[in-house]
C-alpha positions as CSV (number, residue, x, y, z in Angstrom):
1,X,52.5,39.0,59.4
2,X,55.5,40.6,60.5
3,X,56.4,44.0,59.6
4,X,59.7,44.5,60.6
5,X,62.7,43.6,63.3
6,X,65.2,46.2,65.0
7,X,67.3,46.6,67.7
8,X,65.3,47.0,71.0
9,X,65.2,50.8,72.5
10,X,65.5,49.0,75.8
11,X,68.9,46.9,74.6
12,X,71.3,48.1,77.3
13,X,68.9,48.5,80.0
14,X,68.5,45.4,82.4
15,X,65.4,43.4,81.3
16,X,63.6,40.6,79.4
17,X,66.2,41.5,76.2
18,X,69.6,41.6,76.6
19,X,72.2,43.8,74.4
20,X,71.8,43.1,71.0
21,X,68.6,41.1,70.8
22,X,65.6,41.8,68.5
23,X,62.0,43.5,69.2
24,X,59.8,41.5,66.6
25,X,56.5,44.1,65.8
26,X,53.9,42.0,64.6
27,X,50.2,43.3,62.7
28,X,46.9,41.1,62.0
29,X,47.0,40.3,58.0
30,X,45.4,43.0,55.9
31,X,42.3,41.6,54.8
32,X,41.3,43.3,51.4
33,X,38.2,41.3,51.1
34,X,36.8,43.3,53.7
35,X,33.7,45.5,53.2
36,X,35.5,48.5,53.9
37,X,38.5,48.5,51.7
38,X,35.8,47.4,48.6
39,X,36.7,50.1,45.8
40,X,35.3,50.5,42.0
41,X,37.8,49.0,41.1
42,X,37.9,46.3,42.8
43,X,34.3,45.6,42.6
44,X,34.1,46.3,38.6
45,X,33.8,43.4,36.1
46,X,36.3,43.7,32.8
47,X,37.0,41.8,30.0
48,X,39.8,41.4,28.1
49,X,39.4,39.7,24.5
50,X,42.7,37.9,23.4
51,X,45.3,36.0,25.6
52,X,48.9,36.8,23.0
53,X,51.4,39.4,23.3
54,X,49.2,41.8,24.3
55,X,46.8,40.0,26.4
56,X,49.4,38.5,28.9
57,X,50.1,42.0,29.4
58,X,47.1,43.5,30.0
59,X,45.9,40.7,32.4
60,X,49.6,41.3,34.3
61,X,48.8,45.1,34.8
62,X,44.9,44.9,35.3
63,X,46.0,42.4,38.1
64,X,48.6,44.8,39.6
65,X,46.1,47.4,39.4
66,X,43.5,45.7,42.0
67,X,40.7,45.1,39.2
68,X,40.2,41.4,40.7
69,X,37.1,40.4,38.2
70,X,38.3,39.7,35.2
71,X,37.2,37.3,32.4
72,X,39.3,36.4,29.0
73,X,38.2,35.0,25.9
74,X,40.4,33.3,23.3
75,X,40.6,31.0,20.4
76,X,44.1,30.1,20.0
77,X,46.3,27.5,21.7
78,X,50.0,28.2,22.5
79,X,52.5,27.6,20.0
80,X,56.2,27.5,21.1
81,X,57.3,30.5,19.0
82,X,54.9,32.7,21.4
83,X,56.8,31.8,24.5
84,X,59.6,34.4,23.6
85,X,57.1,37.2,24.4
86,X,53.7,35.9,26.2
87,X,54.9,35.6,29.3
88,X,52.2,34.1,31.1
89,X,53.0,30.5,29.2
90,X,55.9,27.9,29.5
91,X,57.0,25.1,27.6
92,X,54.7,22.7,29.5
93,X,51.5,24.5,28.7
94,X,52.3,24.1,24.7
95,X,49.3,23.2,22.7
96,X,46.8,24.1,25.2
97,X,44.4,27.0,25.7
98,X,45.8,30.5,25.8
99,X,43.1,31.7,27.4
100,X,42.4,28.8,30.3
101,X,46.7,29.0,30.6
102,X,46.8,32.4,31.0
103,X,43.5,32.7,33.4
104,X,45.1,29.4,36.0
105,X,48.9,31.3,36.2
106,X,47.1,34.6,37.2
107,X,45.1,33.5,39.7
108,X,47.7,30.9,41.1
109,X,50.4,33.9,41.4
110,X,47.9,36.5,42.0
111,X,45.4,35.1,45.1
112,X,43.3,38.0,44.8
113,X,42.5,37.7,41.3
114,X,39.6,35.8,40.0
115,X,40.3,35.4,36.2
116,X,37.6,33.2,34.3
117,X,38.6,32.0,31.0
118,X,36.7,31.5,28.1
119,X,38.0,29.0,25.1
120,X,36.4,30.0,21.6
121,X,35.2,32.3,19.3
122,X,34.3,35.8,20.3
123,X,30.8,35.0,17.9
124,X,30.3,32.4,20.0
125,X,29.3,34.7,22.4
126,X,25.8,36.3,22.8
127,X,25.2,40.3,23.5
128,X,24.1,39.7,27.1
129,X,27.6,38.0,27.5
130,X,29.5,41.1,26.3
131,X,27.0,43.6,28.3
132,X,27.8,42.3,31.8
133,X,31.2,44.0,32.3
134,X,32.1,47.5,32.8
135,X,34.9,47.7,30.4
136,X,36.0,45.8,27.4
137,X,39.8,46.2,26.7
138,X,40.8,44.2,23.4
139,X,44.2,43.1,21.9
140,X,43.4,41.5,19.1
141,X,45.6,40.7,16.1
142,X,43.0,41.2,13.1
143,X,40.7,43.3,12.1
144,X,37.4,41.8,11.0
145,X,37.2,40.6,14.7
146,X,37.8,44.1,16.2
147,X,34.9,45.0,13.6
148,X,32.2,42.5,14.6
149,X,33.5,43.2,18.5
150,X,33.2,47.0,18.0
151,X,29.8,46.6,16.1
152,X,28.4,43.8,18.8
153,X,29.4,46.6,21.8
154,X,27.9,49.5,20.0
155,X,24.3,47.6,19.5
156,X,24.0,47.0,23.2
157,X,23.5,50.8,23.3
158,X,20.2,51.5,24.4
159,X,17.6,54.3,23.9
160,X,14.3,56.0,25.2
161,X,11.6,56.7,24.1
162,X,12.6,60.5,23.6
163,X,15.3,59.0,21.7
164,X,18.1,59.7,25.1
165,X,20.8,56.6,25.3
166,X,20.8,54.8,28.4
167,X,23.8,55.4,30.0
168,X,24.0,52.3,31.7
169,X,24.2,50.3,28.0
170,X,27.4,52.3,27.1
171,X,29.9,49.8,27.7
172,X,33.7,51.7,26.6
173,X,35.9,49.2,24.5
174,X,39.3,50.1,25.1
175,X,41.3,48.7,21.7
176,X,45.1,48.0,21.7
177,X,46.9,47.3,18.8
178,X,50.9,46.5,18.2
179,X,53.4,45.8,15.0
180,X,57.1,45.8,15.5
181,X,58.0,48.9,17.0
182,X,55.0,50.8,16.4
183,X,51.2,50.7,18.3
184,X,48.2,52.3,19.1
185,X,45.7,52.1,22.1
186,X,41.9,54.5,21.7
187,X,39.2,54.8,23.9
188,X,36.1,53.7,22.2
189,X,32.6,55.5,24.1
190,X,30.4,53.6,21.8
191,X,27.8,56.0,20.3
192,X,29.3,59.2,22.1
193,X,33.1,59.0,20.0
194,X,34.5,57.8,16.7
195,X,34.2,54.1,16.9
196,X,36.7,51.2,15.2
197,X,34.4,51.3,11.9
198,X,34.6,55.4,11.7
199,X,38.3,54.8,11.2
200,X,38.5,51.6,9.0
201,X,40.0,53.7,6.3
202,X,43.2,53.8,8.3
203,X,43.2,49.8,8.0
204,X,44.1,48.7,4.2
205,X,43.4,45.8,3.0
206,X,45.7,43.1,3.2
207,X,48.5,43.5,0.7
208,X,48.6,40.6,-2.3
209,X,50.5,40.1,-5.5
210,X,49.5,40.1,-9.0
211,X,49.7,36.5,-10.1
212,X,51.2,38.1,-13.5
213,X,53.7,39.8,-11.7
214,X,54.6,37.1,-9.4
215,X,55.0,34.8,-12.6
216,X,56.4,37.2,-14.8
217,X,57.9,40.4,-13.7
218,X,59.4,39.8,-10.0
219,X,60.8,43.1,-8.9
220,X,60.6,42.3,-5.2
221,X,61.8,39.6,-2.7
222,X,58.3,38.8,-1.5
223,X,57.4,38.5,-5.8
224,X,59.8,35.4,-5.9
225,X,58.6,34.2,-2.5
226,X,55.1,34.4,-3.7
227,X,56.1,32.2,-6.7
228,X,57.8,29.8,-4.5
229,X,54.6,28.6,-2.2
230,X,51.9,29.8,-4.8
231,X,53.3,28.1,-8.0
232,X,56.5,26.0,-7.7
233,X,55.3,24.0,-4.9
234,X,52.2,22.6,-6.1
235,X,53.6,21.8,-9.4
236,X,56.4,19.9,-7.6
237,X,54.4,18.5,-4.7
238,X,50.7,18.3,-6.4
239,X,49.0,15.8,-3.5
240,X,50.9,17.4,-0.6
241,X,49.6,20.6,0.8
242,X,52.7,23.2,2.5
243,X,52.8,22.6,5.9
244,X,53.3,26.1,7.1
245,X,54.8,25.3,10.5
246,X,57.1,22.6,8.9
247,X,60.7,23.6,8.6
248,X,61.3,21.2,6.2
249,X,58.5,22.6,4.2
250,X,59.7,26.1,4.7
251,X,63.7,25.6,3.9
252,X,62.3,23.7,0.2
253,X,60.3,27.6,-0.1
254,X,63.0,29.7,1.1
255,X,66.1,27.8,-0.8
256,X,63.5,28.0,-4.5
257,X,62.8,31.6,-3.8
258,X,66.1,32.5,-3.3
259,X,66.9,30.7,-6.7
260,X,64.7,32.7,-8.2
261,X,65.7,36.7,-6.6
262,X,68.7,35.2,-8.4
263,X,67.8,34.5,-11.2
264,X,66.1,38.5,-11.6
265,X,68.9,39.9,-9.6
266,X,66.8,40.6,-6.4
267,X,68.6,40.8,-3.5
268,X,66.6,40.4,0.4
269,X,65.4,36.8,0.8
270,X,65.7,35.5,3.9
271,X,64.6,32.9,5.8
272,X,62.5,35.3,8.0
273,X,60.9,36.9,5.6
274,X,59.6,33.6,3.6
275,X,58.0,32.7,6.9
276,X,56.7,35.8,7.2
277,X,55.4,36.2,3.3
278,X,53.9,32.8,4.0
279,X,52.6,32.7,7.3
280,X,51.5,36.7,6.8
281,X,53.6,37.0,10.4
282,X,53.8,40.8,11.6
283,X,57.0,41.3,14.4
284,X,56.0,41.2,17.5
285,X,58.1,43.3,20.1
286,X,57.6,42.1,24.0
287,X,58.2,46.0,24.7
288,X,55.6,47.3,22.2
289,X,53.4,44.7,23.8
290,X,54.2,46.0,27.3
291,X,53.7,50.2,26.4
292,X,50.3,49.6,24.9
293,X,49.2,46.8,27.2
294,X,50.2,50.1,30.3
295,X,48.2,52.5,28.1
296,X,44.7,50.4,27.7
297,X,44.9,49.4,31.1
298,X,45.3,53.0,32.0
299,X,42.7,53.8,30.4
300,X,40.6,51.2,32.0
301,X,41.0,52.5,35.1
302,X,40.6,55.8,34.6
303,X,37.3,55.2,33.1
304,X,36.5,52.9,36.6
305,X,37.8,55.3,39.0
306,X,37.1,58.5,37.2
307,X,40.5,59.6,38.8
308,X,41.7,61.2,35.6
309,X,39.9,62.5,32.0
310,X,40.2,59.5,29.7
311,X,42.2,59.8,26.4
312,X,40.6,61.9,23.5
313,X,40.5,59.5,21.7
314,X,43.8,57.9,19.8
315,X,47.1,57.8,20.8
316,X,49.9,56.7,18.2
317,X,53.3,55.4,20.0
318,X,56.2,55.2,17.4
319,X,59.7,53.4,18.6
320,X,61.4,52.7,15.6
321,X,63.8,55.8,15.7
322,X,63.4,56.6,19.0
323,X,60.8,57.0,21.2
324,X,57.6,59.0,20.5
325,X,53.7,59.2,20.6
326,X,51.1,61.4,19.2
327,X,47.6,62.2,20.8
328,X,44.5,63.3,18.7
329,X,41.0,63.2,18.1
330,X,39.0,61.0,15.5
331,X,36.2,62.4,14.3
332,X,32.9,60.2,14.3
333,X,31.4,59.6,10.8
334,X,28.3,61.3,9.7
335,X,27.6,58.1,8.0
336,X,29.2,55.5,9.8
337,X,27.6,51.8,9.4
338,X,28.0,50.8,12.9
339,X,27.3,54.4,15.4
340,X,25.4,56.4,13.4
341,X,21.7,56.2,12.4
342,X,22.4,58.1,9.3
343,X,20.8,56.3,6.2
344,X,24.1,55.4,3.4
345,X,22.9,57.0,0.1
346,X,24.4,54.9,-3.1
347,X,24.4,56.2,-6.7
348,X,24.0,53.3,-9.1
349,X,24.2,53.0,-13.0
350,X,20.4,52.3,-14.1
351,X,21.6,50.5,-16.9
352,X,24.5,48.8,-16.5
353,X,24.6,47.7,-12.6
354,X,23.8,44.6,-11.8
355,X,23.2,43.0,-8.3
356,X,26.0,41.2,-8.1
357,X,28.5,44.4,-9.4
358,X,26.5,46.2,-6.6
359,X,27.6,43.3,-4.0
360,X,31.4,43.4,-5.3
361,X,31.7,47.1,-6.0
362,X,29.5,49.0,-3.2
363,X,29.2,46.4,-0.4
364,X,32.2,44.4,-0.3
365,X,34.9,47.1,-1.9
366,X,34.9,50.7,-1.2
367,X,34.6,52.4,2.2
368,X,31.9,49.4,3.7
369,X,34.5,46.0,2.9
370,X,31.9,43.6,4.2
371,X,32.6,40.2,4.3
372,X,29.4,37.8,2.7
373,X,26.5,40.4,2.8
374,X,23.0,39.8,2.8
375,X,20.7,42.0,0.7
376,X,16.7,42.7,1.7
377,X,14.8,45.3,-0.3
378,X,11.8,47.6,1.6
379,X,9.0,45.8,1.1
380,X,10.5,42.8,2.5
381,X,11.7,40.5,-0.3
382,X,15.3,38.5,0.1
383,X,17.5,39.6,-2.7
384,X,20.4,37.5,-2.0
385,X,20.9,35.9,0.8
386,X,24.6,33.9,0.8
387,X,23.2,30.6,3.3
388,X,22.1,29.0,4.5
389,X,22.7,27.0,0.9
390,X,18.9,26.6,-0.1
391,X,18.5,30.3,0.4
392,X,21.8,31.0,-1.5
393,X,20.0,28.9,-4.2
394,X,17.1,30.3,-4.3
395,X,18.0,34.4,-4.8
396,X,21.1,33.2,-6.7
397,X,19.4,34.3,-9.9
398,X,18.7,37.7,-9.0
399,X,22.8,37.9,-8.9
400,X,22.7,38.6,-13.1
401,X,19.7,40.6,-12.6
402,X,20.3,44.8,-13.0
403,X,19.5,46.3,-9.6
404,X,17.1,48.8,-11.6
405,X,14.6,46.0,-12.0
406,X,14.6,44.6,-9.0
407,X,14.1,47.9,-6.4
408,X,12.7,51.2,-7.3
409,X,15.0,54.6,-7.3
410,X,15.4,55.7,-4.0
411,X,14.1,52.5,-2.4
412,X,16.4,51.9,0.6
413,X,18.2,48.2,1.4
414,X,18.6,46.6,4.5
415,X,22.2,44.9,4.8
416,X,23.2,42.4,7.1
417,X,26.8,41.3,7.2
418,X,29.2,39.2,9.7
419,X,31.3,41.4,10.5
420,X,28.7,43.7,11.6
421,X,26.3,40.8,12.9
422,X,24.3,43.3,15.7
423,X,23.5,45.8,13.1
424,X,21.4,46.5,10.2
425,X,22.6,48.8,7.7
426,X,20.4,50.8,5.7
427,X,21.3,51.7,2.2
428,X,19.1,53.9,-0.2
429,X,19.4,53.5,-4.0
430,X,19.8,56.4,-6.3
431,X,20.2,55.2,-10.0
432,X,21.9,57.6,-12.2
């Protein structure tokens, strides 16, 4: 490998060189492979869960970083709107795997990289997958996956039998997260700080319409946009379903809804925004993508090399009007589903509440938001269990039952959900 060339110091004295010629200095390559130049970081094993916007980043800057064992899981297959942004794809590689893409550019431009991909689900996946790496860094775009990744990561804690966790099974989940100009990276140590489920508060439920306001009062654009794809095209198309990704499908939605802000004197539909009331499409910013990406990654490394106290434990980045971030703690909750062992007191009506309002009200609504839960009481007996279908049949009656005659007061639950597949919630009944 050469190094550099200059002008010979010997250049006008008499010799093998004559006046103006070049010394070439040459070194044997630099062989980071060798035993000697091994480092925790390049020895550690990381994850990185998602392979979009974010992903391509975090894969570009763990790479420049010299963490060379890295794996990436993803579902999705590239789509030619993400080219603008995720860097790591090209026209060619449209309709193929995001993750296997992204995994064969970075280790054909980066030779000391050894990216393994991984096309699927992140359920898919078993604990002892998820607790062979020494971080997990995720950017995904949802949040019921974060959940059931957050809760899967904080189950592989381990403890003794004093009741001491094993630090070995703490496995930090660094989570990323970016809309428009706006974003947010945390440090997760699962069972030590606040975890994703502490702060599920600070994630509302997706926004929808009133289907009387939509039909009837429309004071918004998104109101008449709503009408457009939920009502008008059905009735005009009744054997064709809307083809989302069809411009010809989305022109006929945008030109009707636009009729309509006319016809309530509404002003703000555009094109963009149908797609994005349709498709549910949040902005994506490649610089966002690129400051968050450089702040989980960060962290990562940190953690790794201990060369630096990791963050404590959120940090906020806001660039719509500038350019700012805020640092600060979350508090872990005392009754948290997913990293606390603290058992979730309930109050019930005695009289009124049946299972099913229990399900809906408590369970799937309110502070838990679980997805299809399943409901045991103590002494062992299924209440409801949604599938497999025979089961779903077989407790379906105890749905109109009241909750009063079916466990005792103070009797506690055991809930199993999804979202929260590695963990068992315990809920104890108070009826009032």
């Amino acid at each position: 490998m050469t190094l550099l060339s200059r002008p010979s110091p010997f250049a006008n004295e008499t010799g093998p060189l004559a006046c103006g010629e070049f010394e070439t200095i040459t070194e044997p390559p630099f062989n980071i492979t060798t035993a000697e130049y091994q480092t925790p970081l390049s020895t550690a094993k990381v994850l990185v869960v998602g392979a979009g916007g974010l992903g391509c980043e975090i894969l570009k800057d763990l790479a420049m970083s010299g963490i060379k064992d890295v794996h990436v899981i993803d579902l999705d297959t590239i789509d030619v709107t993400n080219l603008n942004r995720q860097f790591l794809f090209r026209q060619k590689d449209v309709g193929r795997s995001k993750a296997e893409t992204a995994a064969a550019f970075i280790n054909q431009r980066c030779p000391w990289m050894n990216v393994t991909a991984h096309h699927g689900m992140i359920q898919d996946k078993n604990p002892s997958f998820y607790a062979q790496f020494n971080v997990v860094i995720s950017g995904l775009d949802n949040v019921e996956a974060r959940r059931w990744l957050n809760a899967t990561v904080v189950g592989l804690v381990q403890f003794d039998d004093d009741g001491d966790m094993d630090p070995t099974t703490i496995i930090p989940i660094v989570d990323g997260g970016t809309e428009a100009f706006s974003g947010q990276a945390r440090f997760i140590l699962p069972r030590i700080t606040s975890c994703f489920e502490c702060t599920i508060d600070a994630f509302p439920p997706q926004t929808s319409f009133p289907l009387c306001t939509i039909a009837e009062t429309p004071r918004r654009p998104e109101h008449c946009i709503a009408y457009a794809f939920i009502l008008q095209w059905p009735k005009e198309f009744p054997e064709k379903k809307l083809d989302k990704d069809s411009p010809d499908d989305m022109k006929w939605v945008y030109e009707r809804a636009k009729e309509r802000a006319e016809l309530f004197n509404i002003t703000g539909v555009t094109y963009m925004l149908t797609m994005g009331v349709v498709k549910n499409i949040i902005p994506a910013v490649a610089s966002t993508n690129a400051i968050i990406a450089a702040a989980c990654v960060n962290e990562c490394v940190k953690f790794i090399s201990f060369c630096s106290q990791n963050l404590n434990s959120y940090m906020m980045y806001m660039g719509s009007q500038g350019v700012h971030s805020h640092t600060f703690a979350y508090q872990q909750k005392d009754d948290c589903p997913v990293c606390t062992s603290t058992v979730r007191k309930i109050h019930v009506s005695k009289d009124r509440t049946t299972l099913k309002a229990f399900i809906e009200e408590s369970l799937k609504e309110g502070s838990l938001r679980l997805q299809s839960p399943s409901v045991v009481a103590a002494s062992g007996t299924t209440l409801y269990m949604p599938k497999p279908p025979a089961l779903e049949a077989a407790t379906r009656p105890n749905l109109e039952k009241l909750l009063s005659d079916l466990v005792a007061d103070g009797e506690e639950l055991t809930v199993t959900d999804p979202l929260l597949e590695s963990i068992n919630l315990t809920i104890s009944i108070h009826f009032q």
